[in-house]
C-alpha positions, 0 to 999 in steps of 0.5 A, a space after each residue: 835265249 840260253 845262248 844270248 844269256 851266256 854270252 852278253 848278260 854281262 854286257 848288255 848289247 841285246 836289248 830285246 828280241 824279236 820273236 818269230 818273223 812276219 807270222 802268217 800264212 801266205 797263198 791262203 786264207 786258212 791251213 787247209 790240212 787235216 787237224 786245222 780242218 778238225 779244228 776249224 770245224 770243232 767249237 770255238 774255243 770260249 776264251 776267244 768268245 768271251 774275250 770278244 764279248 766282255 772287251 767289245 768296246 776297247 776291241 780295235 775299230 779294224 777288228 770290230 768291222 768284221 765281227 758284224 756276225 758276231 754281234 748279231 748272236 746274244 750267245 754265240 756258240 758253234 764252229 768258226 763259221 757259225 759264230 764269225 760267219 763265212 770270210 776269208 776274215 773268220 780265216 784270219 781270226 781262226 790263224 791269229 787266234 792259234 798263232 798267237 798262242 803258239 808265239 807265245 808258247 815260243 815266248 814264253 820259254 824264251 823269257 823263262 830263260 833269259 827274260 829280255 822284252 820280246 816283241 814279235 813284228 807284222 807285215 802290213 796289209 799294203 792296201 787299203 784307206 790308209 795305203 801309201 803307196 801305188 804299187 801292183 798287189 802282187 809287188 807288195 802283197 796285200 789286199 785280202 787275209 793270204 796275200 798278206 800272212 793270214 792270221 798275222 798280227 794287223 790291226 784287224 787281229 791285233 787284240 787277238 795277239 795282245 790277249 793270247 801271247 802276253 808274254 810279248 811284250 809288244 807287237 810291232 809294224 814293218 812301215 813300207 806301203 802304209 801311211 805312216 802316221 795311221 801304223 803309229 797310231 793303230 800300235 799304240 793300241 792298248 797304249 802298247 809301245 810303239 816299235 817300228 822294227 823295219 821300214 824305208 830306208 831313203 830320204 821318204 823314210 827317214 822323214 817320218 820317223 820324227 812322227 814316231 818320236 814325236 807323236 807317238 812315243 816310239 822306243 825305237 825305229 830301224 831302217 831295213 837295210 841300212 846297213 848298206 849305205 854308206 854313213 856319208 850318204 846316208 839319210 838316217 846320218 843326219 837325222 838320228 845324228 840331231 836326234 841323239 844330240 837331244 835324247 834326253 829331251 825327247 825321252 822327257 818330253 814322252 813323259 808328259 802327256 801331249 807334250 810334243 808333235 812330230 811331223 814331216 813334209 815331203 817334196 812338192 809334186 808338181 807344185 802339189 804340197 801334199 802335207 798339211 799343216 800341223 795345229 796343236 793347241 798348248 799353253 793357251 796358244 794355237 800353234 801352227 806348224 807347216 812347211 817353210 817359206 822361202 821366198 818362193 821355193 818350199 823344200 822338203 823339212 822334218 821335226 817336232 816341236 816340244 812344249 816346254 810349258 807355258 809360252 814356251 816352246 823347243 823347234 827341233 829340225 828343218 824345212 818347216 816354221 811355226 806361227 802362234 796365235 793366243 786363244 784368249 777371247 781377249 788377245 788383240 796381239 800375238 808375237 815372239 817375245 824371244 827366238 834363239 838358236 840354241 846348241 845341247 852343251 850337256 847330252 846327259 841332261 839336256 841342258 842347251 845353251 844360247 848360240 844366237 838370238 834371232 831378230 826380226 829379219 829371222 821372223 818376218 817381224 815376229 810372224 814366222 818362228 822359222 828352221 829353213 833347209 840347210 842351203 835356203 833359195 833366196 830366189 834372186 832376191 839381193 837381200 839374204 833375210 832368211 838364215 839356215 837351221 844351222 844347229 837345228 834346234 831354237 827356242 820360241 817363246 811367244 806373249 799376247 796382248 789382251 785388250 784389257 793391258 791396252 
């Protein structure tokens, strides 16, 4: 960090600094030499006791299901055992507990020196109910506290880490084998910033980051590897390319509270769409996003959608469209008042500018708000009704008619 310090301070390029790498114990569940011995036969220590206790109810669900012992005790006191109960699980928690306050020694001395936010990153457990993937245990290693690095900071032992390291400013997940959207959400725990610093690097990959911005509010997410592809071929080009262009609207949307949805839809499997659709309700209306229709054939799509207030709304990506339909009792009728293909002419403010308007062929009538693929299939149809998401970007605003304005 002294280095780091001397060399850049004055310019800035490193924004952060990741502490340690994938911590944990791999090949078992527990250090199994003399002194952890000692330790895990001694006392627990009573900050952990009192932290799991007084906490109980802001504990993290994954972390609460293995206390099941823990909450039988009206004063838990004893060796590990004793309070947690046998578990490769109480092994878990007797690494996370002296990792976490071993990181944060290293962390601390890091910032006393240079002080730059610090996070430190987390294999995942790749199996489980919110596994993503189908490959051997062995491949992706998870399963139990070992074939994952015990004592690591995964959801089960997260709140470990943010209470006995705070001088991380975060803990971060590596996205391989997990359902993206469940990583997200289990590390805003705490609302702590969400960070992803390794995942896919592929097509797969690239879609779901738009749920990171999106959804979640990520500061950032970085792609392993990706410094060997080549930018032409590259997926990430192309989705951090319209992702930069509208920074500065993304960075305000994150402001607001619930103000924007990320999403993706992946290639169907043998006809088989296994993404749902997305449904937020804003500004008295029903949104429904899903996967677009062109005429027969659904490709692949990603993006969020921004809720500028109102009836308002900002479409940003392709492959998916938007219906609308008014939450009042009342309505009799939904439609697009106005639908524009938009471009950003001002990247520092966010300021965009009206490129087309988009008539009814582009809305089936008023029906579908749609950002097709860049190449759409027509299916043989003659006539061409259906545009591409050209800049990728277009602005909806949507209006009811109530019964009592007939």
């Amino acid at each position: 960090m002294s280095h780091i310090k001397d060399l850049d301070e004055a310019h800035s390029t490193v924004i952060m600094v990741q502490v340690e790498n994938e911590t944990g114990l791999l090949g078992d569940s527990r250090d199994g030499s003399a002194s952890a011995e000692a330790r895990f036969n001694d006392a627990v220590p009573g900050d952990l006791i009192h932290f799991l206790a007084q906490d109980w109810e802001a504990l993290h669900v994954d972390l609460q299901s293995n206390l099941d012992h823990f909450k039988t005790q009206d004063s838990p006191r004893g060796t590990w055992e004793q309070v947690f109960g046998k578990s490769p699980h109480t092994d878990e928690l007797f690494m996370a507990y002296h990792y976490a306050r071993y990181v944060n020694t290293v962390a601390t001395a890091g910032k006393k020196a240079y002080p730059l936010p610090l996070y430190t990153n987390v294999w995942q457990n790749y199996v489980g109910e919110d596994g993503d993937n189908d490959f051997p245990v062995v491949v992706g290693g998870g399963g139990a506290p070992g074939d994952y690095p015990s004592g690591g900071g995964t959801s089960n032992v997260l709140d470990v880490w943010q209470r006995f390291a705070p001088s991380l400013d975060f803990i971060a997940p590596d996205v391989y084998l997990n359902d993206y959207a469940s990583s997200c959400r289990k590390y805003r725990h705490r609302n702590q910033p969400l960070f992803i610093p390794e995942q896919r690097r592929d097509e797969y990959g690239a879609r779901r980051i738009w749920t990171a911005y999106g959804s979640y509010q990520a500061i950032g997410v970085s792609p392993f590897g990706i410094d060997t592809l080549e930018p032409s071929t590259n997926p990430f080009t192309r989705h951090y390319g319209l992702l930069d262009s509208v920074s500065q609207i993304v960075l305000d949307a994150q402001t607001r509270p619930d103000a924007s949805v990320g999403f993706f839809f992946d290639e169907l499997t043998d006809g088989i769409d296994s993404c749902k659709p997305v449904v937020k309700h804003w500004g008295g209306y029903e949104i429904t996003i899903e996967r677009c229709f062109v005429f027969g054939k659904a490709g692949p799509g990603a993006g969020m959608v921004i809720h500028l207030g109102g009836p308002k709304f900002l479409l940003i990506g392709w492959g998916f469209q938007v219906r609308a339909r008014s939450l009042s009792p009342s309505s009799t009728f939904t439609g697009f008042l106005r639908f524009e293909e938009q471009t950003v002419s001002n990247k520092e403010s966010g300021e965009l500018r009206t490129l087309r308007v988009l008539n009814g062929d582009e809305t089936r009538s008023g029906i579908f708000a749609m950002m097709p693929n860049e190449d759409p299939d027509y299916g043989g149809f003659p006539i061409c009704v259906t545009i591409p998401a050209r800049t990728m970007i277009a602005q909806l605003e949507v209006y009811s008619i109530e019964e009592d304005d007939v």
